[in-house]
C-alpha positions in Angstrom: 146.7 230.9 112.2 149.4 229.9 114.0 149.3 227.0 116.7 151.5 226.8 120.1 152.1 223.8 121.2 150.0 222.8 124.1 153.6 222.2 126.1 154.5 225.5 125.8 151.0 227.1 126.4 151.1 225.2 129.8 152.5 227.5 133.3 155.3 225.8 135.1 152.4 225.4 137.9 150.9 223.2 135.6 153.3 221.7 134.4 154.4 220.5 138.0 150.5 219.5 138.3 150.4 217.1 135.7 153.9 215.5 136.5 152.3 214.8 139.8 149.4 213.7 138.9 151.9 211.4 136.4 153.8 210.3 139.2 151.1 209.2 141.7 150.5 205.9 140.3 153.7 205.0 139.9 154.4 205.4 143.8 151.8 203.7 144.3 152.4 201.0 142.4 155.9 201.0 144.3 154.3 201.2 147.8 151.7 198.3 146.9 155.2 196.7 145.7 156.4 197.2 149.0 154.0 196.1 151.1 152.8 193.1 149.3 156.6 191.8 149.3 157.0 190.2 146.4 160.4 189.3 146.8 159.5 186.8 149.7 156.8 185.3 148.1 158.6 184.6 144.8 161.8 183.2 146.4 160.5 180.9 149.1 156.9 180.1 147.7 154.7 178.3 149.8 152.5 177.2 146.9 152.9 177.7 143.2 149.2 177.0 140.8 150.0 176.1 137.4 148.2 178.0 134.6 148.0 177.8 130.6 148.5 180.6 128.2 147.2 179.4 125.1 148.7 180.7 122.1 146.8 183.5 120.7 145.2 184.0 123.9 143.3 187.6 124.9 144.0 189.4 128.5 140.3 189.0 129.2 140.9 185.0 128.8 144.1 185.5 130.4 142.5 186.8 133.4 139.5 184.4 133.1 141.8 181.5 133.6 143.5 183.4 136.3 140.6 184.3 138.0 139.2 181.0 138.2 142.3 179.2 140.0 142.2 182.4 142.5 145.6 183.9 141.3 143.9 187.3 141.0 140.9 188.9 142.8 139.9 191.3 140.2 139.9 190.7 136.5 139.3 194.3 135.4 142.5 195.2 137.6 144.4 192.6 136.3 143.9 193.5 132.2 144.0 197.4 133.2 147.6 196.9 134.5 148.3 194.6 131.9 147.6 197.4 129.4 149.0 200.2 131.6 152.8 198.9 132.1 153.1 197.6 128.3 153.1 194.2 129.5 149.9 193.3 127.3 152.4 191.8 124.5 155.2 190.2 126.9 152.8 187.6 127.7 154.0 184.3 126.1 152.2 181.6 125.4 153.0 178.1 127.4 152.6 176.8 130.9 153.3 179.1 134.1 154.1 178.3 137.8 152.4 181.5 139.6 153.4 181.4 143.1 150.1 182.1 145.2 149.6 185.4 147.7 150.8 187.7 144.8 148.4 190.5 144.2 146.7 191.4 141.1 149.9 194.3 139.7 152.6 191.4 140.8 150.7 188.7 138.7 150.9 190.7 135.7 154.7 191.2 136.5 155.2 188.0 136.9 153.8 186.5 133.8 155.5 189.4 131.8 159.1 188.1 132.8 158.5 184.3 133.9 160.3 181.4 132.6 157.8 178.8 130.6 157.2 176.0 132.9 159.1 172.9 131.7 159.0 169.4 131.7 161.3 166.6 131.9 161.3 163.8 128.9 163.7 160.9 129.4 164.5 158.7 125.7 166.6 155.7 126.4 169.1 154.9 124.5 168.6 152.0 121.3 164.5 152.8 121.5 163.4 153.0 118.2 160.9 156.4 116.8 157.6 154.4 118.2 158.8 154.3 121.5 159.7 158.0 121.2 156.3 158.4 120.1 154.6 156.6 122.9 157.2 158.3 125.7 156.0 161.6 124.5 152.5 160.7 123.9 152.4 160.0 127.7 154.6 163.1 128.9 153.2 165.8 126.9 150.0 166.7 125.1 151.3 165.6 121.5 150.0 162.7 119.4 152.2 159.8 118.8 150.8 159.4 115.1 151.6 163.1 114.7 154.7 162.3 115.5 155.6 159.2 113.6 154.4 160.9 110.7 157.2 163.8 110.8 159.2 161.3 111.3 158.9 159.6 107.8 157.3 163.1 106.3 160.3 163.3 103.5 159.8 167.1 103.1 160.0 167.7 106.5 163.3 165.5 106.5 164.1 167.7 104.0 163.7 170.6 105.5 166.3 169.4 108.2 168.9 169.1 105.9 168.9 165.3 106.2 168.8 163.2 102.7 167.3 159.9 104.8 163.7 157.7 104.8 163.1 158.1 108.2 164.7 159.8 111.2 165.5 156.5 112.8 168.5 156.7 114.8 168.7 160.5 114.3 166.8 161.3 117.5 169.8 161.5 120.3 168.7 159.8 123.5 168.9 161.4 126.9 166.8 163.7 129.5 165.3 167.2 128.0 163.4 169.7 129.3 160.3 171.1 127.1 157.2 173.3 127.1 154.4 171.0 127.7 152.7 172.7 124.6 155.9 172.7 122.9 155.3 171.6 118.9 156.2 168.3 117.4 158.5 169.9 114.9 160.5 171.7 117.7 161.2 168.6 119.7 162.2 166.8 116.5 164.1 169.5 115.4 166.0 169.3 118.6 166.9 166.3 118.8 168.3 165.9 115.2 170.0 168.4 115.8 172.0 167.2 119.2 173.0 164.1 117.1 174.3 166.7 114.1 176.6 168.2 116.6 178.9 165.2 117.8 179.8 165.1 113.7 180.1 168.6 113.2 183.2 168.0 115.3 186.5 168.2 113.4 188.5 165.2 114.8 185.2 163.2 114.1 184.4 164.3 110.3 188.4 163.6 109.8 188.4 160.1 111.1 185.0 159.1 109.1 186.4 160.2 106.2 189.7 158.4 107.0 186.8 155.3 107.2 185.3 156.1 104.1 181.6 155.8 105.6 178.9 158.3 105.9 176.9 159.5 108.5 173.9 157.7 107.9 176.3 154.3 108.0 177.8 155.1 111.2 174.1 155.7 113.0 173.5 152.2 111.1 176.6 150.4 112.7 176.1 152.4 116.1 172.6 150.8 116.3 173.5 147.7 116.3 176.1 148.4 118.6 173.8 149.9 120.7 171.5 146.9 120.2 174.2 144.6 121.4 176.2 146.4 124.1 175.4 146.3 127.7 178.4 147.6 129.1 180.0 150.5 128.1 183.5 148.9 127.7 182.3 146.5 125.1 180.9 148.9 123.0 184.2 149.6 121.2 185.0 145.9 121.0 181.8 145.0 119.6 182.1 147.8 116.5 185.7 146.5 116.0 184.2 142.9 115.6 181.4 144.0 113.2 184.0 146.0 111.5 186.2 143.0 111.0 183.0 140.7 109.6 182.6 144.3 107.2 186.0 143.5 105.9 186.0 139.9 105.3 182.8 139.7 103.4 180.9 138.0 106.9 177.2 138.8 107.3 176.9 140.6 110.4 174.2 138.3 112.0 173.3 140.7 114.6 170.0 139.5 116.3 169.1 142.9 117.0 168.5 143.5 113.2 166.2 140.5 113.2 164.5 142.1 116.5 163.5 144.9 114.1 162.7 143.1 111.1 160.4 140.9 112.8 158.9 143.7 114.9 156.6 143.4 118.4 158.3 143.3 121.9 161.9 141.8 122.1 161.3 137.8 122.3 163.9 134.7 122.3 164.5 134.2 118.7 163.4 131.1 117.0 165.7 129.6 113.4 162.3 130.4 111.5 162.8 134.1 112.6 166.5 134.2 111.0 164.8 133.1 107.5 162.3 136.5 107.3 162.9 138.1 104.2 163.6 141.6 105.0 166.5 144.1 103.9 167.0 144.2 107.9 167.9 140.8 108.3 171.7 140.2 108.5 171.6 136.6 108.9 170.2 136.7 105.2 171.8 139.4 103.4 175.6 141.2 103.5 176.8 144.6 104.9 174.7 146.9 106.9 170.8 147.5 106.5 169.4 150.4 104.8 169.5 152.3 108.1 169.5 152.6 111.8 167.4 149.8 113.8 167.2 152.1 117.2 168.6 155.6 118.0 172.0 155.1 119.7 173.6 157.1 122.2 176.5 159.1 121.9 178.5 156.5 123.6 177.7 153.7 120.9 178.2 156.2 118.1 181.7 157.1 119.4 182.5 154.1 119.5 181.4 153.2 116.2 183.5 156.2 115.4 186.9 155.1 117.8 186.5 151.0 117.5 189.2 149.3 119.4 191.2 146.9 117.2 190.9 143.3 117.4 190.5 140.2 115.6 187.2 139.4 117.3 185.0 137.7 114.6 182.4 136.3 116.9 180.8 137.0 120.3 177.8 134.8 122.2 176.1 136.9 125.2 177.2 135.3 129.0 174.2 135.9 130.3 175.2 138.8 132.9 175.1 141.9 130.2 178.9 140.6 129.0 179.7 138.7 125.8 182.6 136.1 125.6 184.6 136.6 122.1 186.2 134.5 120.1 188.5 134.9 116.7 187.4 131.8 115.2 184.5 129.9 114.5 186.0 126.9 116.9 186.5 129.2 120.0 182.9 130.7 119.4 181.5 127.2 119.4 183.7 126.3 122.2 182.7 129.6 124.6 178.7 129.2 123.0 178.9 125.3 124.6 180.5 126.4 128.1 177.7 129.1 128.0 174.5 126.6 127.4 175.9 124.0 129.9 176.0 127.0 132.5 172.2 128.0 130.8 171.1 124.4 131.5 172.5 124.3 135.3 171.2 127.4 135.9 167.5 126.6 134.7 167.8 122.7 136.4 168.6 124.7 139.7 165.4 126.4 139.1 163.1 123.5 138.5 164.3 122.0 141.8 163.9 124.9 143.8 160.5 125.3 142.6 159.9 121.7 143.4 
């Protein structure tokens, strides 16, 4: 037996019915639209209530959570339009600003095309991966010991395409903007990879290998830099002088490698610290260290990259942020002595005042 097609059974009267009845809802929905003006409400909102989306999250728990902070006034509604318009799947998973006064159809609009809510994450430059850990810790819902531990997990390294112990001075500092749910592994990722980019640069990977250095030796270098520099214009002076103790078989003795070695908060150092026995200490042992002491920013690495040239040997901090230099040991003894007299005058002032 043959069957027709319930299409062509149909009369154009019915036809026309069920196109109607097809239609209804949808000029509804565009009257409700209409009258519940959206548009105002989204672009000048007077209030905005945050709300989570877990990943893996049903519509019922959707709208549970919705519900509760009075974004909707009918659950049922809510998960019916969900389901109606497609939108069921669009729903991604992360933090949401939902303006209030929407109703129920414009909620489920909103969330199927809003941007994630975002937050800002500030890493200053020369912080080492613990402070990174502790910074996130605090901004986002993220454990710093999950953290720390991709940072030294050598598959994950791996994985990155980075042949290195630790990411140490492969985390770029500056201001991002992330999911507050947003995984360890992205951020990471993200960050490695912002570094990656300055050398992926074709001036730059022509003048390191004009140097003869790696990557992994310039983050070194620019670490210390970034340990040492305070002003931007002395960051290129202060690579050219490290560069020059490089060439004439000089150990660097940069303080801020004995900072690291000795670990805790940055104190004076004492002589006993310059005598610790670790790879890191450059008062004890020539060339660089096995790796980065800090994560540098792009300013210290370019100018680890583009040092200015000088004979500067040796350099002794002013006391404003600035560093006197000198090309011999004399003149560095010399500017050191002018600096302690000020030192002394300065603290003497002090004691009187506070007497």
């Amino acid at each position: 037996m043959k069957h027709t097609p319930v299409a062509d059974r149909l009369s154009g009267k019915q036809k026309a019915s069920l196109l109607i009845i097809f239609l209804i809802p949808i000029v509804l929905l565009e009257i409700l639209d209409y009258f519940s003006n959206p548009k105002e409400i989204l672009e000048n909102p007077k209030l905005t209530i945050e709300i989570e989306i877990p990943r893996g999250a049903a519509l019922t728990q959707i709208a549970d959570s919705l519900y509760a902070k009075q974004l909707i006034d009918d659950k049922d509604l809510f998960v019916f339009w969900a389901k109606s318009l497609g939108y069921e799947t669009k729903m991604r998973a992360g933090y949401f600003e939902v303006p209030a006064g929407l109703n129920d159809y414009n909620v489920v609009k909103y969330l199927s095309t809003a941007k994630i809510s975002t937050k800002s994450i500030t890493f200053l430059e020369g912080w080492d991966i613990e402070q990174y850990a502790r910074e996130i810790s605090s901004k986002y819902n993220l454990s710093d010991t999950i953290f720390l531990d991709l940072c030294y997990n050598r598959q994950f390294i791996k994985d990155l395409g980075l042949n290195v112990l630790s990411l140490e001075g492969y985390l770029l500092p500056n201001t991002y903007f992330f999911s507050r749910n947003e995984k360890p592994e992205r951020i990471i990722k993200y960050l490695v990879d912002k570094t990656v980019q300055i050398f992926e640069n074709d001036t730059v990977q022509q003048r390191i290998s004009e140097m003869n250095m790696t990557v992994h030796e310039i983050l070194t270098l620019a670490s210390i830099v970034e340990g040492e520099a305070l002003i931007d214009a002395e960051r290129p002076i202060i690579a050219s002088l490290y560069y020059n103790r490089l060439k004439k078989r000089m150990r660097l003795q940069a303080d801020p490698t004995i900072q690291y070695a000795i670990a805790g908060p940055p104190r004076r150092l004492l002589n006993r610290d310059l005598e610790v026995d670790s790879p890191y200490n450059t008062y004890k042992y020539y060339g660089l260290p096995p790796g980065p002491i800090n994560n540098p920013g792009k300013a210290s690495i370019m100018a680890t990259i583009f040092p200015d040239s000088t004979k500067y040997l040796y350099m002794v901090a002013v006391g404003d942020g600035s560093h006197a230099f000198s090309t011999s040991l004399k003149e560095h003894l010399k500017a050191k002595e002018e600096f302690d007299k000020v030192r002394r005058k300065v603290a003497r002032e002090r004691r009187l005042k506070g007497n």
